[in-house]
N, C-alpha and C positions, 0 to 999 in steps of 0.2 A: 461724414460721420462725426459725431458728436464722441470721441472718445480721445484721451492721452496717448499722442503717437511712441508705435511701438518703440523707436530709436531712442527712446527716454532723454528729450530734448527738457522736456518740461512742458512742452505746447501740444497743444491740439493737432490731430492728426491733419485736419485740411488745410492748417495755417502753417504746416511743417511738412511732410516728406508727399501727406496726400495729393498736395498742389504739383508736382511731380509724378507721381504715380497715375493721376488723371489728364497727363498731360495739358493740363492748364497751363503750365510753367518747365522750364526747364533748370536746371541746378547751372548754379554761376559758378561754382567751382568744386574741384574734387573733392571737399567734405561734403559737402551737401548730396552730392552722388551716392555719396562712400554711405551715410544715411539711409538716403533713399533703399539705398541697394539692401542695406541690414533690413530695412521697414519690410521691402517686399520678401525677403526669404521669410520673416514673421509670418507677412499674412498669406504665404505660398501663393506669390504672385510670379510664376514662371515667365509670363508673357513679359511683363516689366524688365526679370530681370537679360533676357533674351536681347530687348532691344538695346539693353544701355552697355551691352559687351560689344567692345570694339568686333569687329566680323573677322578681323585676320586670326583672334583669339578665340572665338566664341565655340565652343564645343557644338555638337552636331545634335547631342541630345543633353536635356538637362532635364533629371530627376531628382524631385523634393523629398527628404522623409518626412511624412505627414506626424510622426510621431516624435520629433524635434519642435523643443519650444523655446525660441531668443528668448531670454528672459532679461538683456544687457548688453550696454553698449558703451567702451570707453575710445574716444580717441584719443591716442598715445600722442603722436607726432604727427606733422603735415609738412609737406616741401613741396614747394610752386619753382618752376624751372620755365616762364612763357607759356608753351603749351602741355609741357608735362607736368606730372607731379606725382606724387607718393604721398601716404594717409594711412601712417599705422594706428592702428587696431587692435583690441580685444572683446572677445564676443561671448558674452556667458546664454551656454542652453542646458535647458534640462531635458537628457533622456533616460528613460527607464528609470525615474528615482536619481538620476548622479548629474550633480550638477559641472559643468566640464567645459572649456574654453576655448576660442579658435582665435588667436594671435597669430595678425600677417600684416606684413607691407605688402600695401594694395599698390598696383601703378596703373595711372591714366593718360590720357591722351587726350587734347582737345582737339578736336576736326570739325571745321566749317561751324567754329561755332556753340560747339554739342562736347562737354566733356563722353566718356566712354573708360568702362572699366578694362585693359588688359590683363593683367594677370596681377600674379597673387603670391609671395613667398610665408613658407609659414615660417613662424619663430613658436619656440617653447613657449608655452604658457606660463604665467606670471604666479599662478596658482595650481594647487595637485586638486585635481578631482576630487568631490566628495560627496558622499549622501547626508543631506541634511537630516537632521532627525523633524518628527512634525511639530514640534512644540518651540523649535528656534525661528528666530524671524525668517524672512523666505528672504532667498538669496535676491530676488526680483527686486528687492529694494522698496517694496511696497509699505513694508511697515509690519504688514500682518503675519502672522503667526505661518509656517509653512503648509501646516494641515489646513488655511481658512482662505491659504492664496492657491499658489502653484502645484500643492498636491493632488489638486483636485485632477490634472491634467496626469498622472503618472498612473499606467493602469497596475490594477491590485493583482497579487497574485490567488489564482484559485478561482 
């Protein structure tokens, strides 16, 4: 795919998380995961994100809201410990018009090789929710105006 990966790296999707996601490659270390992992809840890639949750952790079922859109991705912190590590995070999405954040220290595990997400602590967000109006730039960071980016995704009422 020929498009700006969603992880807002700066790079192309295939040269960034897609190499990953199509298992061409696998992530050298917990950011690159920690990425990946943002990239596929974007493009509601369940199966993705299935495989790269360690199995002692991995819930039994995992259901997307298709009406959540990442629209942002900061990494805060990262800590390498051999085979663990941590990679905090803030994750800006827009649902229903409000735009709203999911801030956590992720922790992983390296086995055989193969980093793997365990689990997740949240932390408060860094910012209060808000609905943008349509004439301010879009929180996506796009540039464009909110009505000409991300509104388009937020259904109307009526």
């Amino acid at each position: 795919l020929f498009m700006d990966c969603p992880c807002h790296s700066g790079r192309q999707y295939d040269r960034c998380c897609g190499r990953f996601i199509s298992h061409e490659e696998m992530p050298e270390n917990a950011p690159q995961l920690m990425r990946s992992r943002y990239t596929a809840f974007a493009l509601q890639d369940a199966d993705y994100l299935r495989e790269t949750w360690h199995e002692d952790f991995r819930p039994s079922e995992l259901t997307l809201d298709s009406r959540m859109r990442w629209i942002g991705l900061d990494i805060l912190a990262e800590d390498r410990q051999g085979d663990s590590a941590t990679v905090e995070f803030e994750a800006r999405l827009l649902l229903d018009g409000t735009v709203d954040a999911l801030h956590e220290r992720s922790e992983f595990l390296r086995r055989h090789g193969r980093w793997l997400y365990t689990r997740g602590e949240t932390l408060a967000p860094r910012f209060e929710a808000w609905n943008p109006g349509r004439n301010e730039a879009c929180p996506c960071g796009s540039g464009r105006k909110f009505k000409r980016c991300c509104a388009d995704h937020v259904p109307r009422a009526g």
